[in-house]
C-alpha positions as a printed Julia matrix, in Angstrom:
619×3 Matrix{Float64}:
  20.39   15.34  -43.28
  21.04   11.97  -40.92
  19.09   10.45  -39.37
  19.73   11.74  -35.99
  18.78   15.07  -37.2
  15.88   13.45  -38.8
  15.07   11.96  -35.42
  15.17   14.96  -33.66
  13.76   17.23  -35.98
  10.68   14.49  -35.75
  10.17   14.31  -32.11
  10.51   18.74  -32.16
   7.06   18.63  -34.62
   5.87   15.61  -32.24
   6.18   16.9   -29.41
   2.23   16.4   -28.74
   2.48   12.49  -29.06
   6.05   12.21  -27.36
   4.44   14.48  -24.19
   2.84   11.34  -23.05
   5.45    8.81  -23.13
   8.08   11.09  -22.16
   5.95   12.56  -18.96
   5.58    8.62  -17.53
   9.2     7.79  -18.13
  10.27   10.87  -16.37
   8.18   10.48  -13.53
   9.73    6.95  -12.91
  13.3     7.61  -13.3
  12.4    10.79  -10.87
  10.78    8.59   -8.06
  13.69    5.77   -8.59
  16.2     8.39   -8.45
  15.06    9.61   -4.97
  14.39    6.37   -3.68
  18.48    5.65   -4.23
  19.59    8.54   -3.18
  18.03    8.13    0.71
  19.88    4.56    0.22
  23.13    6.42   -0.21
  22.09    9.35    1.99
  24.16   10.28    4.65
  21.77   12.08    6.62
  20.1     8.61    6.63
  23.26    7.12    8.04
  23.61    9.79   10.58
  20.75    8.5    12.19
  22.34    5.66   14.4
  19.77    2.93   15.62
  17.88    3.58   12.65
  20.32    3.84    9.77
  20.47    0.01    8.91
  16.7    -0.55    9.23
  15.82    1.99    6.83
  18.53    1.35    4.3
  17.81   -2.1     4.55
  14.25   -0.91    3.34
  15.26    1.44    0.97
  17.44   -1.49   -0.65
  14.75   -3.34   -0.79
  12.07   -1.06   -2.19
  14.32    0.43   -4.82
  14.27   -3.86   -6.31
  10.3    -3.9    -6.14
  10.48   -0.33   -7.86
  13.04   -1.18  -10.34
  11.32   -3.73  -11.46
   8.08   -2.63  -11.85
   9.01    0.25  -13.71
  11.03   -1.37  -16.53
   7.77   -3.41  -17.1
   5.92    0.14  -16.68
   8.11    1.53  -19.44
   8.1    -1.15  -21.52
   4.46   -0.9   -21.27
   4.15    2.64  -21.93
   6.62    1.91  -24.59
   4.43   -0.51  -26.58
   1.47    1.83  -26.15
   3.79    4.37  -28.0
   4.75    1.56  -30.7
   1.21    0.89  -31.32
   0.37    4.61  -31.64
   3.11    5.21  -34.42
   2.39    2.05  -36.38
   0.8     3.98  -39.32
   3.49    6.45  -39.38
   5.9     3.7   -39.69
   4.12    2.38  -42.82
   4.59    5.83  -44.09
   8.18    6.03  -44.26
   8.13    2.45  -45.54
   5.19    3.51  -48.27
   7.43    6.15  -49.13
  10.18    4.52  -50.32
  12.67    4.3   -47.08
  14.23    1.81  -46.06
  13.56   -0.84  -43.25
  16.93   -0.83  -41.08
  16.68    3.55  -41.74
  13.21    3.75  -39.97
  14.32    1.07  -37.56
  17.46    3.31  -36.84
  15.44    6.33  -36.38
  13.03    4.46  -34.14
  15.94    3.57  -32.34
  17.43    7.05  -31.97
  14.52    9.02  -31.16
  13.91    6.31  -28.21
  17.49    6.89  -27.51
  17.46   10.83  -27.56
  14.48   10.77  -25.57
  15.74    8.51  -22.38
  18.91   10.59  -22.47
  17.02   13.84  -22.32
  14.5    12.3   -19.71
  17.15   10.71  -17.93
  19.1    13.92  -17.03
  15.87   15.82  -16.23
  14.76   13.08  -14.06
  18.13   13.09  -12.41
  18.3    17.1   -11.73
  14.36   16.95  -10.43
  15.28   13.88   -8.2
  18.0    16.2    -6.66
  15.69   18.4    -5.95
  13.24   16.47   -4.6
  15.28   14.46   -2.24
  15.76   17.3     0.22
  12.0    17.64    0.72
  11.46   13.6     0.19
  14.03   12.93    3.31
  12.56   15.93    5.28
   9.27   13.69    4.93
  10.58   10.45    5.63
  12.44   12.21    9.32
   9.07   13.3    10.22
   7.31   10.29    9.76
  10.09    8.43   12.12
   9.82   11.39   14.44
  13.18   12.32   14.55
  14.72   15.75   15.49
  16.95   16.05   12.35
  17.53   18.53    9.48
  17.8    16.69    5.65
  20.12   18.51    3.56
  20.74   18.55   -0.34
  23.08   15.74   -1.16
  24.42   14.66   -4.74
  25.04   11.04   -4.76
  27.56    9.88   -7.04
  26.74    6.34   -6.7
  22.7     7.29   -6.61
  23.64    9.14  -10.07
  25.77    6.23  -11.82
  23.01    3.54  -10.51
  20.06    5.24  -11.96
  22.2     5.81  -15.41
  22.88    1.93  -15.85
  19.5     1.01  -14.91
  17.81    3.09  -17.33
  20.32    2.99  -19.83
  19.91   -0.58  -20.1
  16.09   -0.19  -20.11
  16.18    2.44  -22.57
  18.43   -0.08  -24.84
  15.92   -2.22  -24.62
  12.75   -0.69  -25.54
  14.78    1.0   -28.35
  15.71   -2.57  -29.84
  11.79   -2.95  -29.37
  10.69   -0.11  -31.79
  13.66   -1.13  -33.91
  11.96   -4.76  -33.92
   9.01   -3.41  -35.36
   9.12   -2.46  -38.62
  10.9    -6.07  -39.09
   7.43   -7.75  -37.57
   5.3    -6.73  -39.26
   3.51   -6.6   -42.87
   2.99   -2.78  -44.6
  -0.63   -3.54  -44.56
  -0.94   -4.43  -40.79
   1.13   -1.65  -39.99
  -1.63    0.56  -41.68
  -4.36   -1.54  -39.96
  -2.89   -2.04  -36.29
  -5.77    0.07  -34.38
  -8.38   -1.93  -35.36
  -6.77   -5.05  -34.15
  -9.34   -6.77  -31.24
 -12.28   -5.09  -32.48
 -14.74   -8.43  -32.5
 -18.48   -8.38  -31.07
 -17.93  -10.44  -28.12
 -20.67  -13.02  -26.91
 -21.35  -13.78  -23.31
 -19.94  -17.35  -21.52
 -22.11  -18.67  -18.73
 -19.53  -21.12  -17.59
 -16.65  -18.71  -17.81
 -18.56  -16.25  -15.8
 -19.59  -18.56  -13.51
 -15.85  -19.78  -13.16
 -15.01  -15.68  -12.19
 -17.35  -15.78   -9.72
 -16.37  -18.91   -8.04
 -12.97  -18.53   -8.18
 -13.3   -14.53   -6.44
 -15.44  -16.22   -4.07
 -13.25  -19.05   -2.93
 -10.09  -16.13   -2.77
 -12.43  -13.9    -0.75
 -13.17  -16.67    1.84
  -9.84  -18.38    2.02
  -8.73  -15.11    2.63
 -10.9   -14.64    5.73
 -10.3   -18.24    7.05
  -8.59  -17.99   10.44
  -4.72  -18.71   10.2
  -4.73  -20.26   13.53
  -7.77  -22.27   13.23
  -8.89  -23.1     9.76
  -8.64  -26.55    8.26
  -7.73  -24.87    4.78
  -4.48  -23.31    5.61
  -3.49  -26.25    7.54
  -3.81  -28.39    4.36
  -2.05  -25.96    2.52
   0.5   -24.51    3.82
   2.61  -21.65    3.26
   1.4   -21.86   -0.56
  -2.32  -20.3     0.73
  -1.47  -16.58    0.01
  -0.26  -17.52   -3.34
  -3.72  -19.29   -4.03
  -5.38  -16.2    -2.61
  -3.95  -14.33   -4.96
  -3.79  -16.28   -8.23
  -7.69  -17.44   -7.29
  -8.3   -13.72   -6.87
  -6.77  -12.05  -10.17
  -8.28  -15.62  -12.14
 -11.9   -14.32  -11.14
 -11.42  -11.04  -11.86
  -9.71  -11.29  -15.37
 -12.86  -14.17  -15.61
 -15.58  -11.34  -14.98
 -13.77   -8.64  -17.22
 -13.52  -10.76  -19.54
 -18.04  -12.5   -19.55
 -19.61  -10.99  -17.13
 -19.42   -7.7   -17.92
 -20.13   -9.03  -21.83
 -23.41  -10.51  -20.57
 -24.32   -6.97  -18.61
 -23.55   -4.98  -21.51
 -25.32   -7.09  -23.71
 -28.49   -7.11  -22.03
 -28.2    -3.38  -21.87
 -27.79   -3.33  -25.71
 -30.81   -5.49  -26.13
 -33.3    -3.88  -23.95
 -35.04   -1.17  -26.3
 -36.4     1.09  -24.09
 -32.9     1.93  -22.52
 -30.88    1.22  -25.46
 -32.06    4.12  -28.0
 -32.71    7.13  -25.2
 -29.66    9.48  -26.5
 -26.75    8.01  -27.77
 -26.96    5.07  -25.22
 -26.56    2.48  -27.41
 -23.57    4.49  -28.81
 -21.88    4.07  -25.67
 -22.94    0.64  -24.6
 -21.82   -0.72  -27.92
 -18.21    1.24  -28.18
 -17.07   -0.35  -24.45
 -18.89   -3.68  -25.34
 -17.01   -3.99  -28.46
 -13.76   -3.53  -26.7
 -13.97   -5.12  -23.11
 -12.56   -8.25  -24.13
  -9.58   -6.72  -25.76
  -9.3    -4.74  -22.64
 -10.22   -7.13  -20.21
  -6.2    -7.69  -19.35
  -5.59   -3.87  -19.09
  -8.6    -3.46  -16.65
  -7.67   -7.14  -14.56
  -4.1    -5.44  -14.18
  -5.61   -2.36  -13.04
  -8.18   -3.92  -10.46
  -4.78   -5.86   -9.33
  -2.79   -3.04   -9.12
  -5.45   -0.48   -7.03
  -5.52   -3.27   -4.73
  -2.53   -3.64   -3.87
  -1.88   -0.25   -3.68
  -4.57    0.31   -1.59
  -4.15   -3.09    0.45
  -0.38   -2.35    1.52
  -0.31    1.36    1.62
  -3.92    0.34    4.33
  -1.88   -2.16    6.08
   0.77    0.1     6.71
  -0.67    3.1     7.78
  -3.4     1.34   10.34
  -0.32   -0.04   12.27
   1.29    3.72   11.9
  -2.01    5.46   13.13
  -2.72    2.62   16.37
   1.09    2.78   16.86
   0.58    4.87   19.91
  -2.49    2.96   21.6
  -1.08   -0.26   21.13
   2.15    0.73   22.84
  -0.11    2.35   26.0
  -2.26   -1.59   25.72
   1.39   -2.94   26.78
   2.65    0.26   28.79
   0.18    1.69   30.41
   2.63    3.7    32.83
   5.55    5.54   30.84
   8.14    4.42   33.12
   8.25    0.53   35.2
  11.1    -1.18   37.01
  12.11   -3.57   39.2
  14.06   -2.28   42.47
  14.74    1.17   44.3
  13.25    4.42   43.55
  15.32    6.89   41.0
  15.38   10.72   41.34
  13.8    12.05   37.88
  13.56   15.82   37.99
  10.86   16.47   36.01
   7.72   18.99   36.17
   6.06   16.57   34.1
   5.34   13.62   36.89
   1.69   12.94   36.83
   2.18    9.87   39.81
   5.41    7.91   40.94
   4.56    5.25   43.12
   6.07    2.08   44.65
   4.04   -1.56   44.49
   4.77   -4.4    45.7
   4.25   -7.8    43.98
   4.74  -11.85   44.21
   5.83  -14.01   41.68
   5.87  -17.9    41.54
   5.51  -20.17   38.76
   2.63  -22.2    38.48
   1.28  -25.66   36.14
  -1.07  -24.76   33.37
  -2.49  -26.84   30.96
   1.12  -29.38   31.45
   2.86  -26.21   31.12
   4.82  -24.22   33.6
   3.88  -20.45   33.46
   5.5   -17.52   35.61
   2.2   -15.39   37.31
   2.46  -12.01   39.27
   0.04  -11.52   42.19
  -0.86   -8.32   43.47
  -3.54   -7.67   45.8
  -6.65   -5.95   45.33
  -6.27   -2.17   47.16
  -2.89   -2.08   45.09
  -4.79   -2.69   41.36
  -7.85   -0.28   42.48
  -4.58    2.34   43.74
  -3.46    1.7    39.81
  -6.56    2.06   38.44
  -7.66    5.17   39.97
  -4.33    7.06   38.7
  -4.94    5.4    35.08
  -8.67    5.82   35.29
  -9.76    2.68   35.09
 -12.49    1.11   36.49
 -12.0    -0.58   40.3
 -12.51   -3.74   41.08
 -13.79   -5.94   43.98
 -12.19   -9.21   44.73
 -13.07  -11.51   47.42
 -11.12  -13.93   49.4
 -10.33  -16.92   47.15
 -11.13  -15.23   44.18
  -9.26  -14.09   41.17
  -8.92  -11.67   38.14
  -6.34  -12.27   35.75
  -5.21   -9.67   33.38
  -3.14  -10.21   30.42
  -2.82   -7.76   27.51
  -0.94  -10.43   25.73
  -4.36  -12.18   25.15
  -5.49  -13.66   21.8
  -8.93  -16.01   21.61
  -6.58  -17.92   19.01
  -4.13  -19.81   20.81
  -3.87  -18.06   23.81
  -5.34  -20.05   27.56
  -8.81  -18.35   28.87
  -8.25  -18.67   32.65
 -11.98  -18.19   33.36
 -12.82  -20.76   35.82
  -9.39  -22.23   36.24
  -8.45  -22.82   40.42
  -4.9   -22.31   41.3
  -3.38  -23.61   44.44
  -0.14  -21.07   45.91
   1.55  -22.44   49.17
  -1.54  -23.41   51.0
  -3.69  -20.83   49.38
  -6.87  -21.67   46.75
  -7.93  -19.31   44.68
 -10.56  -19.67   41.61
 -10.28  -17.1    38.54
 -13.38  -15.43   38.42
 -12.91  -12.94   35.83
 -10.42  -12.11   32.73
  -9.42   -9.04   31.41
  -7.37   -8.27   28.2
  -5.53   -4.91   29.54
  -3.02   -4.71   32.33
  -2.45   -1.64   34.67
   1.39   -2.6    35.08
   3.55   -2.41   31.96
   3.43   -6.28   30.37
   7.57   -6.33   29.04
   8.18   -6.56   33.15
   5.51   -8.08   34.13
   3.5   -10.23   31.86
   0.6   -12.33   33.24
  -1.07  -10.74   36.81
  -3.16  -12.01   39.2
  -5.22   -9.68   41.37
  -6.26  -11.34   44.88
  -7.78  -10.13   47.9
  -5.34   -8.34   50.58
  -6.05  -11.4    52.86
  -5.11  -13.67   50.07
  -2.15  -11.95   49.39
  -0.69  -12.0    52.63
  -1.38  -15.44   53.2
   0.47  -16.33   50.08
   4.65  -17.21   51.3
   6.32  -15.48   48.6
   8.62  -12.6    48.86
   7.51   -9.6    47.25
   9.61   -7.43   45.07
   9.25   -3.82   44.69
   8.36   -1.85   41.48
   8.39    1.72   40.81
   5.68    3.14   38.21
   5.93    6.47   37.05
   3.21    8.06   34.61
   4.71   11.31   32.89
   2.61   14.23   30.94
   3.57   14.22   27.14
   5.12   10.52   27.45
   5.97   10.69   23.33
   8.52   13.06   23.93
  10.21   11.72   27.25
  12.76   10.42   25.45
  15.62   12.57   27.0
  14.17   11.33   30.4
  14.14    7.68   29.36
  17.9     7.8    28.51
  18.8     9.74   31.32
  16.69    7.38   33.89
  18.78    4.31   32.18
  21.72    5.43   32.46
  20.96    6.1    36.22
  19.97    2.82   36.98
  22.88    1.56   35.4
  22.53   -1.83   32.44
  21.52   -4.04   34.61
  18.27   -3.06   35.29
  15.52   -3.33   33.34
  13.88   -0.36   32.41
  10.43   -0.57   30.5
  10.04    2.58   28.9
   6.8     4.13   26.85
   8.92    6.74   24.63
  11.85    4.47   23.66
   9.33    1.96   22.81
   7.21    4.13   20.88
  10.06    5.66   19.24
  11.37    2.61   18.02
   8.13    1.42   16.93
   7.28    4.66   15.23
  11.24    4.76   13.45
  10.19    0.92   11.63
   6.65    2.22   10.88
   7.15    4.93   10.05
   9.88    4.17    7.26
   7.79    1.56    5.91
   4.74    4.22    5.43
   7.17    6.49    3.79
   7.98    3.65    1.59
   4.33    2.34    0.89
   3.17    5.71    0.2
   5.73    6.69   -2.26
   5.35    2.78   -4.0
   1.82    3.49   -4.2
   1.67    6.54   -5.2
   4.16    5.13   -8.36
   1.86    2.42   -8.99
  -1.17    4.61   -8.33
   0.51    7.03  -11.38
   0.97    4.18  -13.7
  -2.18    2.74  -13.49
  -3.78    6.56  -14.13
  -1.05    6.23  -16.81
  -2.0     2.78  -18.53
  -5.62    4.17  -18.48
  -5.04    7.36  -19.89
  -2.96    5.73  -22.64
  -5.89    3.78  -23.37
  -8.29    6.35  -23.66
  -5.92    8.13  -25.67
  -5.28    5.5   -28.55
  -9.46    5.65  -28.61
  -9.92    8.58  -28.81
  -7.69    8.65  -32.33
  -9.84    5.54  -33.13
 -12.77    7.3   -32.39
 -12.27   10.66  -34.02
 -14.18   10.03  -37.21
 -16.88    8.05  -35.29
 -17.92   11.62  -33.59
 -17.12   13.66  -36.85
 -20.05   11.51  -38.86
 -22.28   12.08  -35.54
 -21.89   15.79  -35.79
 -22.73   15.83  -39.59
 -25.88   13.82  -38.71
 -26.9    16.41  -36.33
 -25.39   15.03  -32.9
 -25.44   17.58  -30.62
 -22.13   18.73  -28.68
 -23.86   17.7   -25.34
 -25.17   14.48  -26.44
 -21.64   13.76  -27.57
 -19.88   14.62  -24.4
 -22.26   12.36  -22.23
 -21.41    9.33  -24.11
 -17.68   10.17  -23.82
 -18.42   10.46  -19.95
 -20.04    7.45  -19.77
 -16.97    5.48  -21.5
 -14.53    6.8   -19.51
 -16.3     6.29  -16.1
 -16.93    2.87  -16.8
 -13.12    2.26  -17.84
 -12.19    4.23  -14.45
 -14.51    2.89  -12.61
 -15.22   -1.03  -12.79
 -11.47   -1.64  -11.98
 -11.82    0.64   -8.95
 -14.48   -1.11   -7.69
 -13.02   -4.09   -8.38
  -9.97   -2.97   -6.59
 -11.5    -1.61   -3.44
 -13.4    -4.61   -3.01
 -10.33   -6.78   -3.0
  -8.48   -4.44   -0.85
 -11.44   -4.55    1.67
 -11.5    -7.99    1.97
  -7.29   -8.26    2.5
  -7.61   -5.57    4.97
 -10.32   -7.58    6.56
  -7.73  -10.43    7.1
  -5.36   -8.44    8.09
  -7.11   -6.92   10.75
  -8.06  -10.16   11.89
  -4.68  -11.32   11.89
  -3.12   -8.45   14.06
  -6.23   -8.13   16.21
  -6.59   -4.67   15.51
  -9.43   -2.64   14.49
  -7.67   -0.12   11.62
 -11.15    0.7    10.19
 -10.42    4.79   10.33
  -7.03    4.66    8.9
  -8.17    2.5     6.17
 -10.89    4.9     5.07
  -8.67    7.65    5.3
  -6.15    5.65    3.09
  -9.09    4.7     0.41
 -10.57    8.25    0.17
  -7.18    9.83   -1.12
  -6.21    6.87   -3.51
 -10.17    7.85   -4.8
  -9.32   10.98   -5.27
  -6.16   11.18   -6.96
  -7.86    8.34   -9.15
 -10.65   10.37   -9.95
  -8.01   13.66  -10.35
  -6.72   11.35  -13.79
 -10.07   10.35  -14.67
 -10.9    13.75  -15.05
  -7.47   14.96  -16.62
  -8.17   11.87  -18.97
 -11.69   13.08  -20.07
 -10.51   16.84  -20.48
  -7.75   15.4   -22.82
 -10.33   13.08  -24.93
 -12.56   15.65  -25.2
  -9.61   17.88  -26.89
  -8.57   15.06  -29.28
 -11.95   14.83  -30.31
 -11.12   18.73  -31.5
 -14.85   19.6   -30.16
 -13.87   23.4   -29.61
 -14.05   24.75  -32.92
 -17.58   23.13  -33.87
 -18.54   25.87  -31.32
């Protein structure tokens, strides 16, 4: 027999232990796979304006992705390693050589990326078509995907995995060179030391999360902080940020768990001190695998947040800046359409005017024609007296941009004092940006020529697209058209490629952090086997048992969660600040389903512990 048939005939009575390994290697070359294959789609570059911007992001993505899930596999890869350690010492007890186990670690590694490789591939095909169907509705486009075989998708995904299955199959060859017979034997109960609580490095966690959390929420226009320094501040954020948390892994939860341990009363009801003393035991050696967790989950949760707020507000913040779906400047256009809800004509002044040592271009408009507006956009009327003023500006931001309130302006022999200021608009801000509402005598009196607009609200504006690009071509290129759909559409098209991206990012890096955690509880649960055997001997019951295995697992699930959410919160916070918009609702939405696919492996995880533990046939 060779060892190739060795190797295979191995991983057939395996099967159990390679299910693992294999299932997280084939979910990464599936998502890569698809994730090239839109690059190289041609539906993708059927879509004209679009084509480029998405490419460009699928480019881009399929770098991050590639990257992170070489170091995934690797990961999962060492996890494996680790797992077959004692096996390895075996062979080697047994008589075999070291480079003949190294070769058959290195073909079964082999063997398996080829077979995972070509299943990913053929399961990536498939996928694509309903992948791309996704990815056109998000954009809102009126196209049909269709299933497309990408050479080049095919021969990129082959040399990138290839070379990564190379890799981690020099790493298992590696191994039985590294280490001893006995430490082979021994491996699991590496990191196994009672920890001890340290004040000053949990008091270093806390300060450090506390400083990221507040830098983070420092204003970017105004704050002293990111003045001083710089473009660098995000990179403090985060390095300040993942420093506390790996801090408070690492103590604080030692001194919680601790004082747990200690206090009597709580410590010997059931089999509490059983569980207390299992996670204590192994925090610190775990304390990188839950900071890279907590990091993950918030990122995940932080972009994927980001991303879909703008998405959701996508259509109000278009109708803040176009409130009618059609404005321009000159003679009135025929649209045949049943859809009209009003199509009027305004008139309106323009002149530029000194502000603060800088020259700014204002449009006046006098009071009956605003209240006019208003009433068709239901919006509340106004009342402006002579020499008064109301300026509206949707444009408006507290951070840098002028507040008028107060401000007198002085127009060819006319005064007039701003009164009021109002961040909305009721004409559409791309053609007209600043306005001034004055009083019909005001107005008159002002020598200016007025020009004439035409605003046009239509029912359904989303989907006027086909009247947008018919009205253009009517009034010919030289006129400006500000149009609702078009800008929507285009707004929706970039948004709504970079959700399709987020979500399918997160959802890989939502998988592999399920997957890191479930390879953890795993490699326990062999650890632990004989633990809950001399427990049931003693008496333990089955239900005593199972609570202490829920306990475990919910607080390896759950502290990184928390910890993730709460950084995610606080970035979102930021973020919202930044972009002035309030994406509270999306950002729920967005939490509650990474929860609960979270909790969907959490509970997949304790099913599969519980099994290990063999539990069923003490029945």
């Amino acid at each position: 027999m060779t060892l190739f048939d060795l190797a295979l005939k191995n991983m057939r009575r395996n099967m159990k232990n390679y299910a693992l390994y294999f299932g997280a290697v084939l979910f990464s070359i599936v998502i890569y796979f698809t994730f090239v294959t839109l690059k190289y789609s041609d539906d993708i570059s059927a879509l004209a304006d679009s084509s480029m911007k998405v490419q460009g992001i699928m480019s881009a993505s399929s770098v991050v992705l590639l990257i992170f899930v070489a170091l995934f596999i690797i990961y999962a890869n060492s996890f494996f390693i680790k797992k077959r350690k004692k096996e390895v010492g075996l062979y080697s007890l047994l008589g075999v050589r070291k480079k003949q186990i190294g070769f058959l670690l290195f073909f079964e590694n082999i063997v398996l990326g080829i077979l995972s490789l070509v299943i990913g591939i053929v399961l990536g095909f498939l996928l694509s078509k309903g992948l791309l169907t996704i990815l056109v509705r998000l954009m809102g486009l009126d196209a049909v995907a269709s299933f497309t075989l990408s050479g080049a998708a095919v021969l990129n995904t082959t040399i990138v995995f290839m070379v990564v299955f190379l890799f981690t199959s020099l790493q298992g060859y590696r191994v039985i060179y590294q280490f001893k017979l006995i430490e082979l034997f021994h491996a699991e109960k590496k990191g196994e030391n009672l920890p001890r609580a340290k004040w000053a490095a949990t008091v270093a966690g806390i300060v450090f999360l506390v400083f990221g959390y507040w830098l983070a929420l420092q204003d970017l226009m105004t704050s002293k902080m990111w003045a001083m320094l710089g473009i660098s501040t995000p990179i403090i954020i985060v390095l300040s940020t993942v420093t506390g948390t790996y801090l408070l892994f690492h103590s604080a939860l030692v001194f919680v768990l601790t004082k747990l341990k200690n206090n009597e009363r709580w410590a010997w009801r059931g089999l509490n001190l059983l569980s207390v003393s299992q996670i204590l035991y192994r925090i610190r050696a775990n304390s990188k695998t839950l900071t890279t967790i907590a990091v993950l989950s918030a990122t995940t949760i932080t972009a994927g947040g980001a991303v879909y707020g703008m998405y959701y507000n996508a259509g109000t913040q278009t109708h803040h800046y176009l409130p009618n779906t059609f404005m321009w400047k000159g003679e009135v256009a025929d649209i045949p359409s049943q859809d009209i809800l009003y199509n009027e004509t305004i008139y309106a002044k323009q002149t530029e005017l000194n502000s603060d040592e800088r020259i700014y271009n204002y449009t006046f408009i006098d009071n009956d024609t605003y209240n006019m507006l208003a009433k068709l956009q239901q919006r509340e009327q106004l009342a402006v007296q002579s020499g008064e003023a109301i300026m509206l500006d949707p444009y408006y931001d507290e951070r840098f941009s002028t507040d008028y309130t107060g401000q007198q302006f002085t127009v060819g022999g006319v005064t007039i004092k701003v009164k009021d200021f109002r961040v909305e608009s009721v004409l559409n801000a791309n053609v007209i940006a600043q306005v001034v509402v004055v009083s019909t005598e005001d107005y008159q009196a002002l020598d200016i020529e007025a020009n004439a607009y035409q605003v046009v609200a239509m029912d359904n504006e989303k989907k006027q697209i086909a009247a947008s690009n018919k009205l253009q071509q009517q009034l010919g290129d030289e006129t400006y058209l500000s149009s609702f759909p078009a800008t929507y559409k285009a707004s929706i098209e970039s948004l709504g490629s970079l959700l399709f991206v987020g979500s399918f990012l997160g959802l890989v890096f939502l998988v592999a952090t399920g997957s890191i955690i479930y390879f953890k509880i795993m490699t326990e649960a062999e650890e632990d086997r004989g633990k809950y055997e001399i427990l049931h001997k003693i008496g333990v019951g089955h239900k005593e048992m199972k609570k202490t295995v829920r306990v475990q697992i919910g607080f390896i699930f759950t502290a990184p969660l928390i910890m993730g959410i709460m950084h995610s919160a606080f970035a979102l916070s930021a973020f919202s600040g930044l972009m002035s918009a309030n994406i509270t609702v999306p950002v729920i939405i967005w939490m509650a389903v990474y929860v609960g696919i979270y909790s969907v492996i959490g509970c997949l995880a304790h099913t599969q512990f519980s099994h290990n533990l063999q539990w069923g046939h003490r029945k």
